[in-house]
N, C-alpha and C positions, 0 to 999 in steps of 0.2 A: 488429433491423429486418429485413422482408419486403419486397423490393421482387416487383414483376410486370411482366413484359415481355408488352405483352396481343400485340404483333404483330411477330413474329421470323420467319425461315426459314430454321434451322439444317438441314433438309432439302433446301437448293441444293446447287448442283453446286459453289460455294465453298468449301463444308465437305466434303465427298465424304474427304478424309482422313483428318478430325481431327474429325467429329462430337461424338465419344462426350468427347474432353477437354474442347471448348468444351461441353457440356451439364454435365461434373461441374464446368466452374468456376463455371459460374454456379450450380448447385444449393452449391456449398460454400459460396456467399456469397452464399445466401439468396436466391436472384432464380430466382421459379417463369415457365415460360413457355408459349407459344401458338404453332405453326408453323404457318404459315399457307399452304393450299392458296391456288394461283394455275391450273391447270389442273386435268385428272382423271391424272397421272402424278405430279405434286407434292401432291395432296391425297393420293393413298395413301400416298405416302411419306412424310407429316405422322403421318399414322393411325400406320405401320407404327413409328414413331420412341418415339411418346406410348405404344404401348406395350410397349416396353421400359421403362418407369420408372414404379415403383409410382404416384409422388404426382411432383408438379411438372412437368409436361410432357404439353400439350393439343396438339388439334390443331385448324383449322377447313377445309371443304374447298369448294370453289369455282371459279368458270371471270371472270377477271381481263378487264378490258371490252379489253387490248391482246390476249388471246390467241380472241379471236372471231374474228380473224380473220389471215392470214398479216402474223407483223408483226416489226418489231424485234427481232433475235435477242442475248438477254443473256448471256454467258456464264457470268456467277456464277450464273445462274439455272437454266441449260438444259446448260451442259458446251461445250465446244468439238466441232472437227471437223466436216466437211461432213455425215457421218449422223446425227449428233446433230441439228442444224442443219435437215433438211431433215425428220427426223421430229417435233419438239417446238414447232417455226415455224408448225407447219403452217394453222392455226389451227381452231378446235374448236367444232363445234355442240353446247349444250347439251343434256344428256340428261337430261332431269331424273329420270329413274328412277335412273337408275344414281346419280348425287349425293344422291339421297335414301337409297340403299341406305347411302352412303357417310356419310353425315350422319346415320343412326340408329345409327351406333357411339357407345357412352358417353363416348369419349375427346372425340369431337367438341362443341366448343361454342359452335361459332356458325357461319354461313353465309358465306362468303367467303374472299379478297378480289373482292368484285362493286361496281358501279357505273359511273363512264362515265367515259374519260382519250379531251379532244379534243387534246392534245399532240402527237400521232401520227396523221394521220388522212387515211384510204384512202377510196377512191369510197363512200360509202354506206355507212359503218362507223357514221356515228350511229345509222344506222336500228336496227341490228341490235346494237349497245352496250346501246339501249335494251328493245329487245326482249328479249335477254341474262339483263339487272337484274330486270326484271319478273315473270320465270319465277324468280328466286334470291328474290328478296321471296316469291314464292306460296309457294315452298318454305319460307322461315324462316316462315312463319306455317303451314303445315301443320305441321310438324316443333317449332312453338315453340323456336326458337333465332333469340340474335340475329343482325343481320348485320354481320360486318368489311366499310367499306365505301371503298372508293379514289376519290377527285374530284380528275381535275385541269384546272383550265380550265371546268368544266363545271358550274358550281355550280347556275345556273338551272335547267338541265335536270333535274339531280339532283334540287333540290328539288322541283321541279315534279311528277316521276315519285314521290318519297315521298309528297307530298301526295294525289295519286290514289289510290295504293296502303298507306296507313297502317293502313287497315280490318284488310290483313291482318297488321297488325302490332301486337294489341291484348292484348301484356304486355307487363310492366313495365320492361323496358328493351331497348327497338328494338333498338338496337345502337350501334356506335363509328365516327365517321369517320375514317379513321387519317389521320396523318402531316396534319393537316386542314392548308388552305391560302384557305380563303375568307377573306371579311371580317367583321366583326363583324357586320354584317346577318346575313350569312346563318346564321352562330353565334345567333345570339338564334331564327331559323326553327327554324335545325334545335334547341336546346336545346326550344323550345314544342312542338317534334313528339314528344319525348321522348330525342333523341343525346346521348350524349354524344362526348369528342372524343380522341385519344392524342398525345401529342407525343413525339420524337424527338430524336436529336440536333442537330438545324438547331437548336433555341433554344441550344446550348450558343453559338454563334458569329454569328446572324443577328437582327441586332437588332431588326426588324421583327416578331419572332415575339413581344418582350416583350411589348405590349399589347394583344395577342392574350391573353396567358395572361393577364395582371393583369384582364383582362376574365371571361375564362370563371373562373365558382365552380370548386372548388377539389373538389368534389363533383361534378363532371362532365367531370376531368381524369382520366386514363389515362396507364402508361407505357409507352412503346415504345421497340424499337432499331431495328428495321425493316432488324437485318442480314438480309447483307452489307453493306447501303449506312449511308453516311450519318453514320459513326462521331463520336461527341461529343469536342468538346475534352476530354480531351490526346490523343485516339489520332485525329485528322484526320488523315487520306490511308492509314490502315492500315483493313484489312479490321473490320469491326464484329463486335459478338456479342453476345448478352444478357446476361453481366457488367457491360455499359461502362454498362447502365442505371440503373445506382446514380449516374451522372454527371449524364442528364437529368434524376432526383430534386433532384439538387444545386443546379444551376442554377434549377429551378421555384421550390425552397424561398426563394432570394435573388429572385428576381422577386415574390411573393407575401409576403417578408418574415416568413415563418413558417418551424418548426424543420423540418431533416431527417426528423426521426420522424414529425412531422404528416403531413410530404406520404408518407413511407412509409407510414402507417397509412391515410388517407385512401386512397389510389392505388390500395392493395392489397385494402380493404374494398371497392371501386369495381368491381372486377375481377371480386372472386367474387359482390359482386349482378347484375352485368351477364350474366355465363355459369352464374347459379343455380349457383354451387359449393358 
């Protein structure tokens, strides 16, 4: 079996150690992955990662709706110390030249992590969240790649802004919402606009997530670790990694009543139509 990790960030400042192990364990147990830009210093470092390894290991590059502007400082994310801290926090106007330059590497396969987190939220930060998204959308439809896309809180809006902006997103699969968190409503909009969706390890433990998944086809489910965070039962409160993803397969397959291989095979077919592998 093949599992995929469509949204990971073995390229943090968590792994800055031990990178290269956590990537040969997850390639030794068959689990190919996606590092996922969140600014323009962690998109390179996605890129520069994806190619060091012939096969198994993508990248997507992108500017993340909390780093638009000076915000919440993560350390798994950005590293520790005040210089770190006061260059990486900073928060970042979109360049779209430059992300385009970054986004026509072959490694790259898809636009993001973009869209809008009201979780966090500064004077006037919707405005320019929105604004943000809009420029990342025009880009995945110049560029034909889909978009990795982050909603928290903010579902309305999101869909709102897809709906205007869909035009420019006219192949065959838009893109993934990760880590999704709306309601079946808005699961049934965004599946009609053409998303599909990634889950993580929260359904390993949160039982709210089950009928959520027994809802969404099984054909428009993805799998993610969305390390550092979030680690799937047995390894809750240790650091995550894209091996443990073979865990969220585990638990989707008992939720959906169907075998491990199904939903590896599925997940994984899902994977490489969505980023044309």
């Amino acid at each position: 079996m093949r599992f995929f990790d469509v949204h990971t960030h073995v390229q943090f400042a968590a792994f800055r150690e031990d990178f290269q192990d956590v990537i040969s364990r997850a390639l030794e147990n068959n689990v190919w992955m996606v590092n996922v830009g969140t600014q323009k210093e962690t998109s390179e470092d996605a890129i520069r990662l994806a190619h060091e390894y012939a096969e198994g290991v993508w990248a997507t590059v992108g500017l993340h709706p909390i780093h638009t502007e000076v915000s919440h400082h993560d350390e798994q994310e950005l590293g520790g110390g005040e210089a770190a801290k006061s260059f990486t926090s900073r928060g970042e106007d979109f360049d779209f030249d430059i992300y385009k330059k970054l986004a026509s590497d072959p490694k790259v396969v898809a636009i993001g992590e973009c869209g809008l987190d009201y979780y966090r939220l500064l004077d006037d930060s919707k405005k320019k969240q929105k604004e943000v998204f809009i420029k990342q959308i025009e880009l995945a439809g110049e560029i034909k790649k889909p978009l990795m896309i982050h909603c928290r809180e903010a579902f309305g809006d999101l869909i709102d802004i897809i709906k205007s902006e869909i035009v420019n997103l006219k192949f065959s699969s838009p893109g993934i919402i990760h880590f999704f968190s709306g309601s079946k409503d808005d699961a049934k909009i965004l599946m009609d606009l053409g998303f599909s969706f990634s889950f993580g390890g929260v359904v390993t433990f949160a039982k709210n997530y089950e009928e959520l998944v027994r809802y969404t086809p099984l054909d428009r489910i993805l799998l993610e670790t969305d390390a550092p965070y979030v680690a799937p039962v047995p390894y809750r409160g240790k650091r995550n990694e894209p091996a443990y993803v073979a865990e969220v397969a585990k638990k989707i397959a008992e939720i959906k009543g169907v075998s491990l291989e199904e939903v590896a095979e599925v997940t994984t077919g899902n994977a490489f139509r969505t980023f044309s592998l």
